[in-house]
TORTIZA-120677 format. One record per residue: y, z, x of N, C-alpha, C in turn. Coordinates in steps of 0.1 Angstrom, whole numbers, plus 5000, padded with zeros to 4 digits. Example, Ala and Ser with C-alpha at 12.3 -4.5 7.8 and 13.67 -1.06 7.14 Angstrom:
494350785132495550785123496750785132 497850715128498950715137500050795129 
//
This chain:
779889158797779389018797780488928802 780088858807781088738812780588618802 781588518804781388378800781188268808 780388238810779688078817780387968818 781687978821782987868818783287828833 782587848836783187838857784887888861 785088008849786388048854786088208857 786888258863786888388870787188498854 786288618862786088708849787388758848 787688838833788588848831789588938837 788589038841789289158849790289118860 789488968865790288908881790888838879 791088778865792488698864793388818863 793188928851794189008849794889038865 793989118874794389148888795489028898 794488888894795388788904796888758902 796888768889798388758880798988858875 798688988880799289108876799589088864 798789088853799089118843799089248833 799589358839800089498830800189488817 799389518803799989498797801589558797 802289518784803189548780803689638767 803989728766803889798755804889738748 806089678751806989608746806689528739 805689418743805289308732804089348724 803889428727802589498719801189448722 800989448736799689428740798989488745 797589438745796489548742795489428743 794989378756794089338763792289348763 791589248756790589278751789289178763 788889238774787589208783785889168778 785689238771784589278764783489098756 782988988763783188898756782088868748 781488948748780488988732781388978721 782589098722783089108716783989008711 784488958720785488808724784688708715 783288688719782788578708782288598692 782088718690781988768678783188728672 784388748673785388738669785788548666 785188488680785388348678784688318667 783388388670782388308652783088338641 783088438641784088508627784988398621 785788288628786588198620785588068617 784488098621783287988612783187868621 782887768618782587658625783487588629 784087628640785387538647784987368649 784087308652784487178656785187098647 785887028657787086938648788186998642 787987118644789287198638790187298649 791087268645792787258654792987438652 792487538662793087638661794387728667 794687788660795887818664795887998665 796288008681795888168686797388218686 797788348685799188388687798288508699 799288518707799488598718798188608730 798188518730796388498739796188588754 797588658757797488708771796788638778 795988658785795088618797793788528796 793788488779793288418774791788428776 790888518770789488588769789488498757 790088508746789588458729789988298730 790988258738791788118743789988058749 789188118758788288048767786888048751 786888198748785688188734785988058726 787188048718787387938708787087818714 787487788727787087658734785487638736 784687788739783687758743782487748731 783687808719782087758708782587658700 783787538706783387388701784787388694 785987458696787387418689787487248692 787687208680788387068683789887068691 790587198691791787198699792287308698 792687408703793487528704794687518710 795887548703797187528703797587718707 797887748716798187888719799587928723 799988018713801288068713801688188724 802588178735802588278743804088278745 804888438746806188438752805788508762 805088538765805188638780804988508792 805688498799805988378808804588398819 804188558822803488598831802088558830 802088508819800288468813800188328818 800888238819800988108819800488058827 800388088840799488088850798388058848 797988198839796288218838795788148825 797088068817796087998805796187878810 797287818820797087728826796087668832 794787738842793487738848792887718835 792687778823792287728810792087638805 793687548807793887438803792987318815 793287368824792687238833791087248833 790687368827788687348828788987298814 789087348804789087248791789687138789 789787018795790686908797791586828785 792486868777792886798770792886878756 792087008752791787068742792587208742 792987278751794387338752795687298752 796487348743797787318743798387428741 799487498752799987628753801487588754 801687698743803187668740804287818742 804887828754806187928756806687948743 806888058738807688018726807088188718 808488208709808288358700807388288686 806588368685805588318669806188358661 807588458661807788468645809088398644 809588278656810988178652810288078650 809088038652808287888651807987808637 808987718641808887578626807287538630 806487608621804687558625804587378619 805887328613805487218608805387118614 805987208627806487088637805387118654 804387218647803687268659801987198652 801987218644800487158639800286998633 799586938635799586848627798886808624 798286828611797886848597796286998599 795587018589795187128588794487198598 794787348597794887408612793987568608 793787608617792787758615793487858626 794088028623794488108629793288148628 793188218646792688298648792888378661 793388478658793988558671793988738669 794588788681794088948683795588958685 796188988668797889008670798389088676 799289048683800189228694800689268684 800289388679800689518671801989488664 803189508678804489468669804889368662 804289238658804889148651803489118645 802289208643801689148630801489148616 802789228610802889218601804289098595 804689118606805889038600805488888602 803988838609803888698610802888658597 802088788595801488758583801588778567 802888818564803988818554804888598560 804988588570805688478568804688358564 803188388570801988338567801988298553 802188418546801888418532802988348520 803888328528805488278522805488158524 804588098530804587878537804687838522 805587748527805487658512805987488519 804987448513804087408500803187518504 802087528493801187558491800287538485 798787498486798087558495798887478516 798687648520799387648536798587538548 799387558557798987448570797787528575 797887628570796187698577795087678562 793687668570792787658560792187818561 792487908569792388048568792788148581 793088288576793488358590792588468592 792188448600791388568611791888618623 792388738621793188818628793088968631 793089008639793289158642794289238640 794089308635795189438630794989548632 795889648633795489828639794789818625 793489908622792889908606793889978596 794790068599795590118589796289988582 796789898587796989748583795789678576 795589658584794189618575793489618566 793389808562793089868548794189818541 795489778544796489778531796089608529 795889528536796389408534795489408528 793789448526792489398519792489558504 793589628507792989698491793389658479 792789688470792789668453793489798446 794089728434794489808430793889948426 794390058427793790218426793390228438 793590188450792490208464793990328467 793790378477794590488483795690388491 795090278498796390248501797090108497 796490078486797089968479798389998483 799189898479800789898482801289718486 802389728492803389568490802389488493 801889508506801489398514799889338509 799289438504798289448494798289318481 799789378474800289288466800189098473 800989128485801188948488800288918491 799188968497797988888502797188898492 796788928484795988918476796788838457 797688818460798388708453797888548458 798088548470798088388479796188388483 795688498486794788488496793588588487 792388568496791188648493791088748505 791288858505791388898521789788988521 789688958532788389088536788189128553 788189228549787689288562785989278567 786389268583785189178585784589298595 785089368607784589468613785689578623 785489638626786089758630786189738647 786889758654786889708672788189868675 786889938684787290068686788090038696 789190168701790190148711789590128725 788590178723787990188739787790028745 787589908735787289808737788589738744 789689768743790989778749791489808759 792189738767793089758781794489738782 795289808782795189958780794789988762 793490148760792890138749794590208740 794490148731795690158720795390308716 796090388706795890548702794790518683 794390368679794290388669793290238668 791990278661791290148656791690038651 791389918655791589798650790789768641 790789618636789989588625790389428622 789189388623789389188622789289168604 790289108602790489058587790588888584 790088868575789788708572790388698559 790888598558791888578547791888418544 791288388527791288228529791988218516 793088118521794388088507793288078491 794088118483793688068468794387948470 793587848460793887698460795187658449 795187768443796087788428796487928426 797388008435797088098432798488128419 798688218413799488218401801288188407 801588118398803388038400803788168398 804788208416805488328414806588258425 807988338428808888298435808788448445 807888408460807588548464808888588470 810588558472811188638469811588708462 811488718453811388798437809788888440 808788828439807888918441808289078452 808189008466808689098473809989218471 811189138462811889258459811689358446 810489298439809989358427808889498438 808089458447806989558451808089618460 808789588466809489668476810089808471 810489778457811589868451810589958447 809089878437808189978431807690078442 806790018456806090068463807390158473 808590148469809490238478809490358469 808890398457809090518453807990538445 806890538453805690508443805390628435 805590728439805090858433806390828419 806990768414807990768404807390688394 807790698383807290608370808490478375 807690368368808290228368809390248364 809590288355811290268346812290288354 811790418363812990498373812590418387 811790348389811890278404812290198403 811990088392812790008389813989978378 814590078381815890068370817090008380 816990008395817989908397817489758391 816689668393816189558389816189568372 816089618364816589628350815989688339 814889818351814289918344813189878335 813489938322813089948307812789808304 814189758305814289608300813389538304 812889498318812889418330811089418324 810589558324809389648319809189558308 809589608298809389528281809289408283 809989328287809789188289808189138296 808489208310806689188313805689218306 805889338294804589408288804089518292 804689558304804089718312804989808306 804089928306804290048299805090078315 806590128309807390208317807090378324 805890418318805090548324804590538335 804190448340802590378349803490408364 802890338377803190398385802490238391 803290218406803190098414801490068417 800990208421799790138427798590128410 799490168403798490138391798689988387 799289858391799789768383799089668396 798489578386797189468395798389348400 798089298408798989178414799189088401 798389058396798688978383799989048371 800489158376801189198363802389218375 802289288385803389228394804089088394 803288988394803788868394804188808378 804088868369804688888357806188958358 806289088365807189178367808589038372 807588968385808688878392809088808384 808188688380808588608369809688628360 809888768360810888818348811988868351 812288848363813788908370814788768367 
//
């Protein structure tokens, strides 16, 4: 499927601007614009609302957001080679593109958005976990985003959206489901991909808690880090550098129990208590 935008299909931008991906930056090029606008709906009713895309390559999901009524798309690109092609973007959407050179995981977003803003983007592999752990760390809080919709290889995905007892509960599980409601929303096989990746993706939605429980997520983080670094261990022994028994008693958790047995709510107790 193409899109009705009076710009050239995606395949012939990628060709005119030699765009290869890059395995370096972790891209993974998505043509398909069924699928392109599924994804745009997925972040709900854009008008009037300021979204903000990380890694837009050649900009397929950059033209969807525009074309189902973004009040403004702010798009994050370091690859210099794209600029070209989101440039042509920018001049058919007149004034509702704003594309910004620049690495997403150095970016002061305070000084990139102004005031409430909606992610939605198809993260390059290598930095999407570490943008959505800094996602989850914004402070003040409630965040400059009113929600994130994003792609992840699904092994990510399953962790960031499981509950406690799931198989892959663990850290990241913990932070996002402290700050956020996460859910998985659909599965986007490798074939959908240029070049196709070795492993399924998976779009996840994530909308902040308005209150979510008073924790200091540096302390959280080094409380899950230590537990989920030796999960198969009883609490007392994973965490007996942080103060073991003691640290235990004080929160209330039986020192027997085991990381993926302990709900975000008693982790954030654990923190509280360091």
């Amino acid at each position: 499927m193409s899109l009705d935008d009076g710009l050239p299909r995606l395949a012939d931008v990628i060709a005119a601007h030699g765009l290869r991906a890059k395995k370096s930056l972790g891209q993974n090029f998505l043509l398909d614009f069924n699928l392109i606008m599924k994804i745009a709906r997925a972040g709900g009713d854009l008008a009037q609302v300021t979204v903000v895309e990380i890694g837009p390559g050649p900009g397929g999901l950059t033209r969807a957001l525009l074309a189902a009524g973004a009040g403004k798309v702010i798009a994050i690109e370091r690859d210099r080679r794209c600029l070209a092609a989101l440039a042509q973007v920018a001049a058919r959407y007149d004034g509702r593109l704003e594309v910004i050179e620049a690495d997403a995981l150095t970016i002061d977003w305070s000084r990139i958005v102004d005031g409430p803003a909606r992610i939605i983007a198809n993260l390059p592999y290598n930095v999407a976990t570490p943008l959505l752990t800094g996602w989850l760390a914004a402070d003040p809080w409630p965040p400059w985003y009113d929600c994130v919709v994003a792609m992840f290889q699904k092994e990510v995905a399953q962790r960031i959206c499981a509950h406690v007892g799931d198989k892959t509960y663990g850290r990241l599980s913990v932070l996002a489901g402290w700050r956020c409601e996460a859910q998985m929303m659909f599965d986007v096989p490798a074939s959908a991909f240029t070049p196709p990746p070795k492993v399924t993706s998976s779009l996840v939605r994530l909308a902040p808690r308005p209150t979510p429980l008073a924790c200091d997520i540096d302390k959280l983080q080094t409380v899950t880090r230590a537990a989920f670094g030796q999960r198969r261990k009883m609490l007392r022994s994973s965490l007996k550098k942080l103060g073991g028994a003691s640290l235990l008693e004080r929160a209330g958790i039986d020192g027997a129990r085991r990381a993926e047995e302990l709900s975000v709510e008693e982790f954030v107790a654990l923190a509280n208590r360091l």
